[in-house]
C-alpha positions as CSV (number, residue, x, y, z in Angstrom):
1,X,0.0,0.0,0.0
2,X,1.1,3.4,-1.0
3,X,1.2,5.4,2.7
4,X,1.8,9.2,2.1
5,X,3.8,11.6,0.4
6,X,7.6,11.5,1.1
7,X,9.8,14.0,-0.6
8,X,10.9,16.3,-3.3
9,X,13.9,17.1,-5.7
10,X,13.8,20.6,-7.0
11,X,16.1,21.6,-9.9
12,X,17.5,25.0,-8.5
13,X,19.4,27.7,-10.7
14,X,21.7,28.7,-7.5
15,X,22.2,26.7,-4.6
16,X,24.1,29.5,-2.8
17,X,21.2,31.2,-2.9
18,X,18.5,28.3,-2.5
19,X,20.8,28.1,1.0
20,X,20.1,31.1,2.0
21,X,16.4,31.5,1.2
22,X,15.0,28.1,2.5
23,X,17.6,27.6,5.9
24,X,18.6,31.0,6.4
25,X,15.4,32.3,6.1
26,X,12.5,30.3,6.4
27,X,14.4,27.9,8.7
28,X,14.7,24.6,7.0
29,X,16.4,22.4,8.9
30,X,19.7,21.0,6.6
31,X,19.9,17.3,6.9
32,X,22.9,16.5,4.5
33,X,24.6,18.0,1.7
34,X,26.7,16.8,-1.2
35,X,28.4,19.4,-4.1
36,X,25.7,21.3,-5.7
37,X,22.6,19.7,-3.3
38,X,20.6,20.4,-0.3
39,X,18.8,18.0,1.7
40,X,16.2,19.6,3.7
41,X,13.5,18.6,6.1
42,X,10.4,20.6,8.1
43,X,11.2,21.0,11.7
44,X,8.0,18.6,12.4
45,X,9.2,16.0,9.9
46,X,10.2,12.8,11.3
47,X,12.3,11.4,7.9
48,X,16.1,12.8,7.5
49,X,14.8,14.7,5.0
50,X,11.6,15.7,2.7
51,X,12.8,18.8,0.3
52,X,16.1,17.9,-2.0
53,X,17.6,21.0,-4.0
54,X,20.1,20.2,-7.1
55,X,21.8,22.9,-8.9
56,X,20.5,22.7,-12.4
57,X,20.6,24.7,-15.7
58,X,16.9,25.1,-15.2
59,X,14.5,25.2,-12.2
60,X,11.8,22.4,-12.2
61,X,10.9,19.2,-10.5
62,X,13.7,16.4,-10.2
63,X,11.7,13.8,-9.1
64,X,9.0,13.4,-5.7
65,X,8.5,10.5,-4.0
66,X,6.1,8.2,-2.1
67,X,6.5,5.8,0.7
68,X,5.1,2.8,0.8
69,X,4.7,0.0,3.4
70,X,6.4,-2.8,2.5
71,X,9.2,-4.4,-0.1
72,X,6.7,-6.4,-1.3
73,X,4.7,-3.1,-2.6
74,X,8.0,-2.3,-4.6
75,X,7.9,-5.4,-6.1
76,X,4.2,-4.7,-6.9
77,X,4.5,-1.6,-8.5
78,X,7.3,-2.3,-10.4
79,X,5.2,-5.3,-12.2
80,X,1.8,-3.0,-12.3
81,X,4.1,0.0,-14.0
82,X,5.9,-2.7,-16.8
83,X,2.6,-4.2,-17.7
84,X,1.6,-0.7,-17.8
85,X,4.4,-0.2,-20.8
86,X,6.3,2.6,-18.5
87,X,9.5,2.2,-17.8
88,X,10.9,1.3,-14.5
89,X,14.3,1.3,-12.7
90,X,15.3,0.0,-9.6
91,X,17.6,2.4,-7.7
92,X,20.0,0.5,-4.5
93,X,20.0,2.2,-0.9
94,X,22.4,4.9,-0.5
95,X,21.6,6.7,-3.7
96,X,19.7,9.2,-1.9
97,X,20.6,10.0,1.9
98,X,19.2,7.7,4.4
99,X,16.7,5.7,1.8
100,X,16.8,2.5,1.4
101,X,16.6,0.6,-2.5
102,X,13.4,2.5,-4.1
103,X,11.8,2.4,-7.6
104,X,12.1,4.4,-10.2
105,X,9.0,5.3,-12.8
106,X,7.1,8.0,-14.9
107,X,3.8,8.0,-13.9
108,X,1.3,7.9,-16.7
109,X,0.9,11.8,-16.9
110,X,4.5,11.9,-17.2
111,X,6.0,13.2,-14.5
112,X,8.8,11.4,-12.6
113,X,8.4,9.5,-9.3
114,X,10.2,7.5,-6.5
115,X,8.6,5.1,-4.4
116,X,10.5,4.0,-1.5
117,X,10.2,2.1,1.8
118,X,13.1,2.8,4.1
119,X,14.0,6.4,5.0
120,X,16.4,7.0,8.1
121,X,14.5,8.9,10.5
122,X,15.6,11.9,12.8
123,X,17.0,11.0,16.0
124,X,14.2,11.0,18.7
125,X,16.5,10.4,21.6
126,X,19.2,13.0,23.1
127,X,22.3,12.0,24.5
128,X,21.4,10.6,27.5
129,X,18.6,8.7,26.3
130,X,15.7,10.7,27.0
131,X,13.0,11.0,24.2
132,X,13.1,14.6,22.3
133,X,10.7,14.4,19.4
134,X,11.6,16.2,16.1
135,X,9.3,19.2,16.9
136,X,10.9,19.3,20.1
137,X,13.9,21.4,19.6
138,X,11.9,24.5,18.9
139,X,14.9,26.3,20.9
140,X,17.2,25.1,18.1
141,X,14.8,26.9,15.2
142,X,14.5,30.1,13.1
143,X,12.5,31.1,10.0
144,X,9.0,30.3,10.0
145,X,9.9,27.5,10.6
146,X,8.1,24.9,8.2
147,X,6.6,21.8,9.6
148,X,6.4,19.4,7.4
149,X,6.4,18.1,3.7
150,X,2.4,18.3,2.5
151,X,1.3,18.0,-1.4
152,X,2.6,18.3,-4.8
153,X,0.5,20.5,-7.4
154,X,1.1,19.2,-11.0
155,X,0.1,19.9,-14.5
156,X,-1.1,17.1,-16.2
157,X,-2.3,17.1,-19.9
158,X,-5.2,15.2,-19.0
159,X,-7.3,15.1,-15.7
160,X,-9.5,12.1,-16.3
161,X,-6.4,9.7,-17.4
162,X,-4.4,10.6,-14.7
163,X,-7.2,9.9,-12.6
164,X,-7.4,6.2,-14.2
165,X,-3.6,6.1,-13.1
166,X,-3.5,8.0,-9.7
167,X,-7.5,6.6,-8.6
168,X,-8.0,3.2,-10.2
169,X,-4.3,1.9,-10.3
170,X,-2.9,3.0,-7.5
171,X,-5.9,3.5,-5.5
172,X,-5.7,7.2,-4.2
173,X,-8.8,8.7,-2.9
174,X,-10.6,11.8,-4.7
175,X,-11.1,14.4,-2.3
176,X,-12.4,17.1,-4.4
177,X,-12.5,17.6,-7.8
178,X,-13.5,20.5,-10.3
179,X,-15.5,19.5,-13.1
180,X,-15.9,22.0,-16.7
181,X,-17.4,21.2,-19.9
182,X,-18.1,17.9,-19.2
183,X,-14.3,16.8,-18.4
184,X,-12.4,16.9,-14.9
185,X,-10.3,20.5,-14.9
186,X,-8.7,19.6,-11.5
187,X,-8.4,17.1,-9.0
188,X,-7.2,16.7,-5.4
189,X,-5.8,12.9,-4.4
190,X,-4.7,11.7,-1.2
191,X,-3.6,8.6,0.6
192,X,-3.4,10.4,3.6
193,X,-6.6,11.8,5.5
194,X,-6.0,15.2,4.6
195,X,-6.9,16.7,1.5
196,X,-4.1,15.9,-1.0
197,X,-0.9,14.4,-1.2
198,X,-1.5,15.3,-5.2
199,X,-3.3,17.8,-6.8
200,X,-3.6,17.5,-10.5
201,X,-4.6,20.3,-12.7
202,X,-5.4,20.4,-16.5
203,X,-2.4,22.5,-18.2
204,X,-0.8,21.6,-22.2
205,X,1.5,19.8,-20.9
206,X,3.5,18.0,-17.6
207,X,5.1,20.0,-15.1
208,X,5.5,21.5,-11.5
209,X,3.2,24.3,-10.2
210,X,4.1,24.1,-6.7
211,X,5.6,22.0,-3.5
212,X,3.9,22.9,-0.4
213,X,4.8,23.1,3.7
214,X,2.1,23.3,6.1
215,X,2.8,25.3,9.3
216,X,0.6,24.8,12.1
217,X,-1.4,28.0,12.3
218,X,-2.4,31.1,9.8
219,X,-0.2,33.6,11.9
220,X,2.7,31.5,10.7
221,X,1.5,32.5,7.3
222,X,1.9,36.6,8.0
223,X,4.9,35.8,9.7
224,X,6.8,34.1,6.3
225,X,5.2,37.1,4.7
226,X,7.4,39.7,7.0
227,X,10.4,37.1,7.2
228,X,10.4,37.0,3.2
229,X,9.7,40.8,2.7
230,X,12.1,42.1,5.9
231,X,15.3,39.5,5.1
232,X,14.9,41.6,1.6
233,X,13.3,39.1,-0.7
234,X,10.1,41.0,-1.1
235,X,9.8,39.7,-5.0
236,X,9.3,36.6,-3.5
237,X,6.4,36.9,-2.6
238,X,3.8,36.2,-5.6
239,X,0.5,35.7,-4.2
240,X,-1.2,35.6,-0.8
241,X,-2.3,35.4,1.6
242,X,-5.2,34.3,1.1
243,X,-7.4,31.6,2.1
244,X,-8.3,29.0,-0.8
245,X,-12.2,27.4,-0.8
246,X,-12.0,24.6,-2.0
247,X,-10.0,22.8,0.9
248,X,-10.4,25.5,3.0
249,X,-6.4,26.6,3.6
250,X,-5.0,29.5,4.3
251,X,-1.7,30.2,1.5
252,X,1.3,32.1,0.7
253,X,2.8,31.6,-2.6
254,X,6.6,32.1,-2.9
255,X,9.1,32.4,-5.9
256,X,12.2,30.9,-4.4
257,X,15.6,31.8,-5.8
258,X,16.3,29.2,-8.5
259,X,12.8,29.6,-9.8
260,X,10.7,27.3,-7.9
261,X,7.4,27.9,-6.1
262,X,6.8,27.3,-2.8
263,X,3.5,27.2,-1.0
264,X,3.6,28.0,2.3
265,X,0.4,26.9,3.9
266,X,-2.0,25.5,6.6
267,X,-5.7,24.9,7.9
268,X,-7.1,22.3,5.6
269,X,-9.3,19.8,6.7
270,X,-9.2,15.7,7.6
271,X,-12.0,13.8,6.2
272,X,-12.0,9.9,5.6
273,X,-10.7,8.4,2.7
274,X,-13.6,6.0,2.0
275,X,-15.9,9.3,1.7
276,X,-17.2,10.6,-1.6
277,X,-15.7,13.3,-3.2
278,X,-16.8,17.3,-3.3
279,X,-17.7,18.0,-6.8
280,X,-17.1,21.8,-7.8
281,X,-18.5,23.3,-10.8
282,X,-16.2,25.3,-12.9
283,X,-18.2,28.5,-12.3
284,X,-18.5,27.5,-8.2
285,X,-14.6,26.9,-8.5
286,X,-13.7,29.8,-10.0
287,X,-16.2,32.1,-8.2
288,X,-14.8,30.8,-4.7
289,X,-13.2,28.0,-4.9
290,X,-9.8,28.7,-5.8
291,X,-9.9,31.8,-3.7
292,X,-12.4,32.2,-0.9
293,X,-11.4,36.0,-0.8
294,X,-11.3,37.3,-4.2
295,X,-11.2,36.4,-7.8
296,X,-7.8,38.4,-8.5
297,X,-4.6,36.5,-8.6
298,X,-1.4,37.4,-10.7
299,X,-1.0,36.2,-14.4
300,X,3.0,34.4,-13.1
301,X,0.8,32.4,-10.8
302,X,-0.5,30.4,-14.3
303,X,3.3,29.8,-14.8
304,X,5.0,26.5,-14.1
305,X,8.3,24.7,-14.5
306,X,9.4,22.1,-16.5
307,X,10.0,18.0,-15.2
308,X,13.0,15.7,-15.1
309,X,13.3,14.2,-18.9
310,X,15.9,12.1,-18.1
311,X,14.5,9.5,-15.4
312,X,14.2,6.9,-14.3
C-alpha cells in the first residue's frame, strides 16, 4: 500500500542562494549535503529529510517521491508499472541520503516519481537517552519555521487519465475535484486523510506548479510574509495570503531563488478516505473556490516549470 507523500527534488538555478532563502530564512532544517545539493526537512518531519535541492541549468521538478509499506509493494508496483508499458528502474539504498533501494518510474501523466520504503528517521532520543521528538527542539529553530512536507501540485495534460492512473491503479482517494465542460479540470488525491498528497490540474502539458509546507497555524502565514519581505526578498512573494475554498487553507505563494514555487500553507481539513468526493462546478470553482477571498490573482501564478526528462 502506497502510505503518504515523502519527498521532493527541485532543480535549482543557484544553490548558494537556495541556502540562503529556504535555511537562512524560512528555517529549514539542513539534513545533508553533497556538491551542488541540499537535503532539507520541516522541523516537524520525522524522515532525515523531505525537500532535496540540485543545482541545475533550469528550475523544475527532479523527481517526488512516495513511501510505501512494504518491499513487497515495490515489487508490486514495479510489475503493475511494466505491464503498464512505463519504464521502470530500480535504484539501490544509499543513492539518496538515508533511503533504502526505491523504484524508479514515470507515472502515466508523465511526471517522474520515487517510491521507496526505508527512510532514516531523525533522531528521537538525546544523548542521555531521554525521548526529544523532532518538533521538540523549537529552541534550536529560526525562520517560520516549516513543519512538514504536504502535497505536490502538478500539470497534467489530461485530468481524467491521470485519474485512471493515480485513482484506479494506484488507489488514491478523490477528495475534491473540479468539473468544466463535461471533463475533470482539476483534482485533489490523497492517501493520507488530509486533503491531498497530489493535486492534478489540466495545463498543455507536464510540469511543477508548486511544492507545499504546512505550518501549524495562519499567523505563521503573516509571519513568512514579513520574514520574506524584511530579510529583503520581497519579490518573493507572488501571491497571498489568502485563504483557498475549495479545501479551506489558508496560502502564501513564494518564488524561491532558482525559480521554484513554494507554497507555504495550513488549515485544511481531515476527512476519511472512504468518503465521496466534493464535486465543484467550474463556475463554483472559480467564483470561490480557488480563492475564498477574491477572484484576483497574478497572471505568473499560471506559470509552471518544467520536469526531469531524463528519469528513471
Amino acid at each position: 500500500m502506497i502510505v503518504r507523500l515523502g519527498h521532493a527534488a527541485l532543480f535549482v538555478t543557484d544553490i548558494e542562494a537556495s541556502r540562503t532563502f529556504y535555511v537562512d530564512v524560512l528555517g529549514f532544517t539542513l539534513a545533508a549535503s553533497e556538491p551542488g545539493k541540499l537535503y532539507l526537512r520541516g522541523n516537524e518531519d520525522f524522515d532525515l529529510w523531505t525537500l532535496a535541492l540540485v543545482e541545475a541549468p533550469r528550475a523544475g521538478l527532479e523527481h517526488f517521491s512516495l513511501r510505501v509499506d512494504s518491499h513487497d509493494e515495490l515489487r508490486r508496483l514495479e510489475k503493475l508499472h511494466q505491464e503498464m508499458g512505463l519504464p521502470t528502474r530500480r535504484v539501490p539504498s544509499g543513492v539518496e541520503p538515508g533511503q533504502g533501494d526505491a523504484l524508479r518510474v514515470y507515472t502515466s501523466d508523465g511526471h517522474p516519481i520515487e517510491f521507496y520504503y526505508q527512510m532514516e528517521q531523525v533522531p528521537l532520543y538525546d544523548a542521555e537517552g531521554h525521548v526529544r521528538l523532532p518538533m521538540r527542539s523549537s529552541h534550536l529553530s529560526h525562520g517560520i519555521p516549516p513543519a512538514r512536507i504536504d502535497h505536490v501540485n502538478l500539470r497534467v495534460t489530461d485530468v481524467d487519465a491521470s485519474l485512471r492512473y493515480w485513482r484506479d491503479r494506484l488507489d488514491f482517494s478523490v477528495a475534491e475535484y473540479v468539473e468544466r465542460d463535461n471533463f475533470t479540470f482539476a483534482a485533489w488525491v490523497r492517501r493520507y486523510p488530509f486533503t491531498h498528497d497530489v493535486a492534478l490540474v489540466r495545463s498543455n502539458a507536464p510540469s511543477l506548479h508548486h511544492v507545499a509546507y504546512y505550518v501549524p497555524d495562519p499567523h505563521m502565514i503573516l509571519r513568512a510574509a514579513d520574514l520574506v519581505s524584511d530579510t529583503g526578498f520581497q519579490d518573493a512573494i507572488e501571491f497571498g495570503p489568502g485563504r483557498h475554498g475549495l479545501g479551506n487553507a489558508f496560502f502564501l505563494y513564494l518564488r524561491a531563488p532558482g525559480g521554484n514555487r513554494l507554497e507555504i500553507y495550513t488549515g485544511d481539513y481531515t476527512r476519511d478516505l472512504d468518503q465521496p468526493p466534493v464535486k465543484w462546478s467550474w463556475e463554483e470553482y472559480d467564483k470561490r473556490g480557488r480563492l475564498s477571498w477574491s477572484r484576483d490573482y497574478p497572471g505568473r501564478f499560471l506559470e509552471t516549470t518544467p520536469v526531469n526528462t531524463r528519469w528513471p
